[in-house]
SERO-26152 format. One record per residue: x, y, z of N, C-alpha, C in turn. Coordinates in pm, 1 decimal, always signed. Example, Ala and Ser with C-alpha at 12.3 -4.5 7.8 and 13.67 -1.06 7.14 Angstrom:
REM residues 2
+----------+----------+----------+----------+----------+----------+----------+----------+----------+
!       nx !       ny !       nz !      cax !      cay !      caz !       cx !       cy !       cz !
+----------+----------+----------+----------+----------+----------+----------+----------+----------+
!  +1319.0 !   -569.0 !   +780.0 !  +1230.0 !   -450.0 !   +780.0 !  +1320.0 !   -330.0 !   +780.0 !
!  +1285.0 !   -225.0 !   +708.0 !  +1367.0 !   -106.0 !   +714.0 !  +1290.0 !     +3.0 !   +787.0 !
+----------+----------+----------+----------+----------+----------+----------+----------+----------+
//
This chain:
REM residues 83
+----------+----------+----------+----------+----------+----------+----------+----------+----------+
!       nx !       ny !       nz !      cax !      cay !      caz !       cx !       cy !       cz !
+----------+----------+----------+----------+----------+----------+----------+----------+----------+
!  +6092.0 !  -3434.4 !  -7311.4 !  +5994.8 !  -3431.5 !  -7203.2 !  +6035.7 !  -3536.6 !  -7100.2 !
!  +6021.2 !  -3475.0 !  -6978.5 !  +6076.3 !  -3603.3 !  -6852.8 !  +5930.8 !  -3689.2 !  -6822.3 !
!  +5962.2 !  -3745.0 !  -6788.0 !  +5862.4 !  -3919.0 !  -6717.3 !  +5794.1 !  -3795.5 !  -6611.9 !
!  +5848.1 !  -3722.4 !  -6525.7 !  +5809.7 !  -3659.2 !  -6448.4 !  +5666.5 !  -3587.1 !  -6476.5 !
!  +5665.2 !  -3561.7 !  -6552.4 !  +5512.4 !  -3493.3 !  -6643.6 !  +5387.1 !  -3533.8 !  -6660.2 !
!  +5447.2 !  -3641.7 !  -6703.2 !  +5348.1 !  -3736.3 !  -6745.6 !  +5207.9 !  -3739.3 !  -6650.3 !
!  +5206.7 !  -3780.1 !  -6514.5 !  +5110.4 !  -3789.9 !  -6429.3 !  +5030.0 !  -3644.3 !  -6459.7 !
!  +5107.2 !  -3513.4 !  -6461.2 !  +5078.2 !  -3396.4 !  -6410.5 !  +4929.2 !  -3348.9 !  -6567.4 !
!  +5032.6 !  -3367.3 !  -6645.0 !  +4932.5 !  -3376.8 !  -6827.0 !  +4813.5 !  -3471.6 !  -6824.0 !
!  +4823.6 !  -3581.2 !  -6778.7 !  +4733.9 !  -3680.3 !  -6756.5 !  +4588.6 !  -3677.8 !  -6648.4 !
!  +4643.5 !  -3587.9 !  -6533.5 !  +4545.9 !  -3474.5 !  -6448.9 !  +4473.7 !  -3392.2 !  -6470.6 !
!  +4584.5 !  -3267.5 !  -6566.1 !  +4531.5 !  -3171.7 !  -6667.5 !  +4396.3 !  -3211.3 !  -6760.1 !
!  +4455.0 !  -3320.8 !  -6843.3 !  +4359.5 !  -3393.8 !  -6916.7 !  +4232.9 !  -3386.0 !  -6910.9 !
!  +4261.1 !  -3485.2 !  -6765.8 !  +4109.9 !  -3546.7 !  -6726.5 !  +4050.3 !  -3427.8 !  -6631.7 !
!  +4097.9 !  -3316.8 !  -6617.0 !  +4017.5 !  -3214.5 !  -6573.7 !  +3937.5 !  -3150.8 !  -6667.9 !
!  +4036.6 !  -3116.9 !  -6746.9 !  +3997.1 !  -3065.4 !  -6877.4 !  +3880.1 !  -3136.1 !  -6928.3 !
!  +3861.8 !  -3254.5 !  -6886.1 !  +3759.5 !  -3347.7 !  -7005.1 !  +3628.8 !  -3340.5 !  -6938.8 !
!  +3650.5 !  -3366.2 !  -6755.3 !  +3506.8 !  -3341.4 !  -6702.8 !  +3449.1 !  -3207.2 !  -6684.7 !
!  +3598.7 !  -3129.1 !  -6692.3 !  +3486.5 !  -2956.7 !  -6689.7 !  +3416.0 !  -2967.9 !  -6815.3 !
!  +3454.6 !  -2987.9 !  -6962.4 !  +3394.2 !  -2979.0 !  -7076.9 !  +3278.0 !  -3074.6 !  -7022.4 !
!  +3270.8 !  -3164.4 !  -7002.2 !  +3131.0 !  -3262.3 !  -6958.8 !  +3029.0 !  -3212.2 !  -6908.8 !
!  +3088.0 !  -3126.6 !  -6773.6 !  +2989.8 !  -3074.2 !  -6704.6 !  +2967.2 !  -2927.5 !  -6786.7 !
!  +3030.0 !  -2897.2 !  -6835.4 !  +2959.4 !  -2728.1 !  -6912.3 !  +2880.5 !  -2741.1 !  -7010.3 !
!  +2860.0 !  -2895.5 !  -7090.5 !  +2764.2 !  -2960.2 !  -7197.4 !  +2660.1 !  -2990.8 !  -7116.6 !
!  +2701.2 !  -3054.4 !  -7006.8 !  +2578.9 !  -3117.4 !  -6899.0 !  +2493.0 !  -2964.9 !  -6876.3 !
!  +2529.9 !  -2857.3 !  -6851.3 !  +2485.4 !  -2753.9 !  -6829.3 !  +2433.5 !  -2663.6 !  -6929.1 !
!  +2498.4 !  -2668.8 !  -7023.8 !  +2410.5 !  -2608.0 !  -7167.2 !  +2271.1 !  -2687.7 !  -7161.9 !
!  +2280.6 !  -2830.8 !  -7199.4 !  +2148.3 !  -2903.7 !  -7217.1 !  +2061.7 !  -2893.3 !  -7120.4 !
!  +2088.9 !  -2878.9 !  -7007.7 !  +1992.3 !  -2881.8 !  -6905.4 !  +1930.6 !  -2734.8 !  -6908.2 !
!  +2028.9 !  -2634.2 !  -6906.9 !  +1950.6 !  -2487.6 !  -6943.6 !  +1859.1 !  -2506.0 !  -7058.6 !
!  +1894.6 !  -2528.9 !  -7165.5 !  +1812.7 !  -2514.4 !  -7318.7 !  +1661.6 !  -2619.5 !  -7263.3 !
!  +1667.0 !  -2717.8 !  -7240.3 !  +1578.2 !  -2779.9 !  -7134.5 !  +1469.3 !  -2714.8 !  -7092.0 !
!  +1532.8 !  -2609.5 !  -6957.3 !  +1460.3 !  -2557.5 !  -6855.7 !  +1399.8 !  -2434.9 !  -6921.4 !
!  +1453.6 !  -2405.9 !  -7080.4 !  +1440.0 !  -2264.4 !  -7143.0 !  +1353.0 !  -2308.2 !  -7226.3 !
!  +1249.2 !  -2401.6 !  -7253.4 !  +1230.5 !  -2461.1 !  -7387.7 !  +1081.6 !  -2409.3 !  -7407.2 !
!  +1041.6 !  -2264.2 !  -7366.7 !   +949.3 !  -2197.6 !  -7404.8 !  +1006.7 !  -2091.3 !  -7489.6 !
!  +1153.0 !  -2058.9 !  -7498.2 !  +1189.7 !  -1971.8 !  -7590.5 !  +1170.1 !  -1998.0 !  -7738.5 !
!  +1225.1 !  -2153.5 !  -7750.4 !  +1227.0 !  -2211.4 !  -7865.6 !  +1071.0 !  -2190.9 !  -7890.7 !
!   +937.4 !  -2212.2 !  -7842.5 !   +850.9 !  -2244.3 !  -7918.2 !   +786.6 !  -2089.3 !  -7900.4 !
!   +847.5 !  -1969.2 !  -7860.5 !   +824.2 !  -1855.9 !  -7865.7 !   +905.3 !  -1780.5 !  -7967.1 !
!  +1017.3 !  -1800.1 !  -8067.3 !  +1105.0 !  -1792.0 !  -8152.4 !  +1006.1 !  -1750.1 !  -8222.4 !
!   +929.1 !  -1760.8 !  -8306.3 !   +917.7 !  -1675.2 !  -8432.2 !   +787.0 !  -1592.3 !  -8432.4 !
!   +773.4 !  -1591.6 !  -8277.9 !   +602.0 !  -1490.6 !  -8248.9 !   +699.1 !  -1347.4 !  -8203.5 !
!   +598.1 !  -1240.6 !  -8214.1 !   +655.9 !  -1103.4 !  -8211.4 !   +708.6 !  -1032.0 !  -8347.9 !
!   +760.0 !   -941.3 !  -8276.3 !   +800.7 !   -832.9 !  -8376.2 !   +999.6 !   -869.9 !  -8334.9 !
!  +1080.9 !   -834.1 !  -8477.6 !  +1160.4 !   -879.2 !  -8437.2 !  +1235.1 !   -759.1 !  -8464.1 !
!  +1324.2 !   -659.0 !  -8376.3 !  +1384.1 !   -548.1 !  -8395.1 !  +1506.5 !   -605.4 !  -8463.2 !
!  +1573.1 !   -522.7 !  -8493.2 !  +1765.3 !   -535.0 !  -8518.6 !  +1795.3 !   -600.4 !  -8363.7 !
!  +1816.7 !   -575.6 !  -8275.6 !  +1892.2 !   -602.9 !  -8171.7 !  +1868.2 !   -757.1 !  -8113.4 !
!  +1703.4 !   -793.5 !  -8134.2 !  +1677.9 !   -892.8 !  -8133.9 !  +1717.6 !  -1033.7 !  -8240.2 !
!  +1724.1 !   -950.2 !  -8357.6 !  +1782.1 !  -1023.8 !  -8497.7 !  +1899.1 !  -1052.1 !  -8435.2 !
!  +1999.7 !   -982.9 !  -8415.5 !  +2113.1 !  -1038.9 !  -8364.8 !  +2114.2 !  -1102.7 !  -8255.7 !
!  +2054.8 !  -1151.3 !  -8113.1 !  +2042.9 !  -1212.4 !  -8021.8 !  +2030.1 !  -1313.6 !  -8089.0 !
!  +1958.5 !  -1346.4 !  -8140.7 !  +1855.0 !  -1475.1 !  -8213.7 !  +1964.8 !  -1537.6 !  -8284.1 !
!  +2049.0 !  -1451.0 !  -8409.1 !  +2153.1 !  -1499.5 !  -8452.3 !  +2251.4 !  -1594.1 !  -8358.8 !
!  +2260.8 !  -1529.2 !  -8241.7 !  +2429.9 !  -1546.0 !  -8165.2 !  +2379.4 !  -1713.8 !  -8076.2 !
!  +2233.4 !  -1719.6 !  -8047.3 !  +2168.1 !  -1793.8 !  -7963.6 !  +2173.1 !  -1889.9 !  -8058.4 !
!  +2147.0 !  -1906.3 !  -8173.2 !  +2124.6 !  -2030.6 !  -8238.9 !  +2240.8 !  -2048.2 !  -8314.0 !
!  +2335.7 !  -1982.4 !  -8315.5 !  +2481.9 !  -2013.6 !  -8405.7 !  +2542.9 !  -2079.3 !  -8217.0 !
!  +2504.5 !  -2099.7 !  -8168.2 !  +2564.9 !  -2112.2 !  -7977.3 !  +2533.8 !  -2266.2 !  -7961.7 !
!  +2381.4 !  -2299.3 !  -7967.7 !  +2353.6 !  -2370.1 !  -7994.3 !  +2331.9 !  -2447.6 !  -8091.5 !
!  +2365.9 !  -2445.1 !  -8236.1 !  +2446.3 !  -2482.7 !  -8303.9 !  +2612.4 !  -2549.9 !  -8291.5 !
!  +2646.2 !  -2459.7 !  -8247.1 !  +2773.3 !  -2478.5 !  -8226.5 !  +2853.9 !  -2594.8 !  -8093.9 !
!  +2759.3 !  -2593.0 !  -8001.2 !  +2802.8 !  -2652.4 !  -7875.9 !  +2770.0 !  -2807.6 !  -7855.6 !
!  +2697.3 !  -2831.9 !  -7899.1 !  +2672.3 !  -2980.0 !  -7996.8 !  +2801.8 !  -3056.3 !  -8048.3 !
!  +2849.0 !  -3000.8 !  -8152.3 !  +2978.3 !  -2991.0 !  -8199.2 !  +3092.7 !  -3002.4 !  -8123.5 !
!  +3084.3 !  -2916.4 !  -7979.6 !  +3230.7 !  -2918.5 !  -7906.1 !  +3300.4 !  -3064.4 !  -7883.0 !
!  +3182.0 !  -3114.5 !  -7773.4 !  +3219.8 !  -3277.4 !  -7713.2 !  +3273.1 !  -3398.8 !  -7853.3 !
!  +3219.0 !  -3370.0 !  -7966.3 !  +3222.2 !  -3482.1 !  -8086.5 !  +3354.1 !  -3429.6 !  -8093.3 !
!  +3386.5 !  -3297.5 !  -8162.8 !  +3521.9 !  -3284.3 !  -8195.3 !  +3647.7 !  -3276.1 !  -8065.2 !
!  +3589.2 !  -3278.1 !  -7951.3 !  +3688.3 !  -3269.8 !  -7859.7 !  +3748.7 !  -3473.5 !  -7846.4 !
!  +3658.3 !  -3521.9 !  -7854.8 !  +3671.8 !  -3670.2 !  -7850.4 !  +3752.2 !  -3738.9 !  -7984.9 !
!  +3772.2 !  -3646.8 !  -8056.4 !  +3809.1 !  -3677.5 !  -8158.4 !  +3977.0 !  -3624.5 !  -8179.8 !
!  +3989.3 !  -3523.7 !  -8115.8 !  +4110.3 !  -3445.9 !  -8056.0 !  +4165.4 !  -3573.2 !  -7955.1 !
!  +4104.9 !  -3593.1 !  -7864.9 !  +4162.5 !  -3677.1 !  -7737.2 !  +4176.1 !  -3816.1 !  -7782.0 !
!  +4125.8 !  -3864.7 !  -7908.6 !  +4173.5 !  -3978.5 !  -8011.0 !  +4054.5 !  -4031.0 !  -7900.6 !
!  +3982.3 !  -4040.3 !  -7877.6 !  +3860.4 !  -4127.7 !  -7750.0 !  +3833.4 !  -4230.9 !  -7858.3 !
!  +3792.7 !  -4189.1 !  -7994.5 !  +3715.0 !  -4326.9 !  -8006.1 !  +3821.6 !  -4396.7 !  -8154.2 !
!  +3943.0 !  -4366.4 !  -8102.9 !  +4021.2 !  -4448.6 !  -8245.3 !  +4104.3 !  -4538.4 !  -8171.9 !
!  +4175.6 !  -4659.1 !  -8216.5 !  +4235.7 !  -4778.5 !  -8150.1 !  +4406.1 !  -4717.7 !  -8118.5 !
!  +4435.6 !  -4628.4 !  -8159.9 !  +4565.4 !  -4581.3 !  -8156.3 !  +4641.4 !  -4531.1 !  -8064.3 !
!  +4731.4 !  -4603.4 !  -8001.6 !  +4790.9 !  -4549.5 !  -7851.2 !  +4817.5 !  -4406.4 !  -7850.4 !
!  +4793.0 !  -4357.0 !  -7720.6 !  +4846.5 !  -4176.6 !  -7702.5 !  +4946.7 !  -4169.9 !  -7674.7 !
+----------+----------+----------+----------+----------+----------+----------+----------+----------+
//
């Protein structure tokens, strides 16, 4: 790899790191602005199609929680070890 790169990966990076920021910043603030679904979750009748919405919505949110911890953990953010 040339020296030449270096800056260009290091750009990449930190793009990479604030789009993920801001698309977490944006999950939470939706789930937020949505937070009559949650306390509307287990009223109604619940079809098949809805069973699966419900599934995909809370395995989503489940899941996106998770991204930023393991992405910081990828990018070595919180260990003493040079990159």
């Amino acid at each position: 790899m040339s020296g030449d790169s270096l800056p260009i990966k290091r750009l990449v990076h930190a793009a990479h790191e604030h789009l993920g920021t801001g698309m977490f910043a944006i999950f939470v603030s939706y789930h937020i602005s949505n937070a009559t679904w949650w306390k509307h979750l287990f009223r109604g009748r619940y079809t098949p199609l809805r069973v699966f919405g419900t599934v995909v919505n809370l395995a989503l949110a489940t899941i996106m929680p998770v991204l930023p911890i393991s992405g910081m953990f990828l990018a070595r953010i919180p260990s003493d070890r040079p990159t």
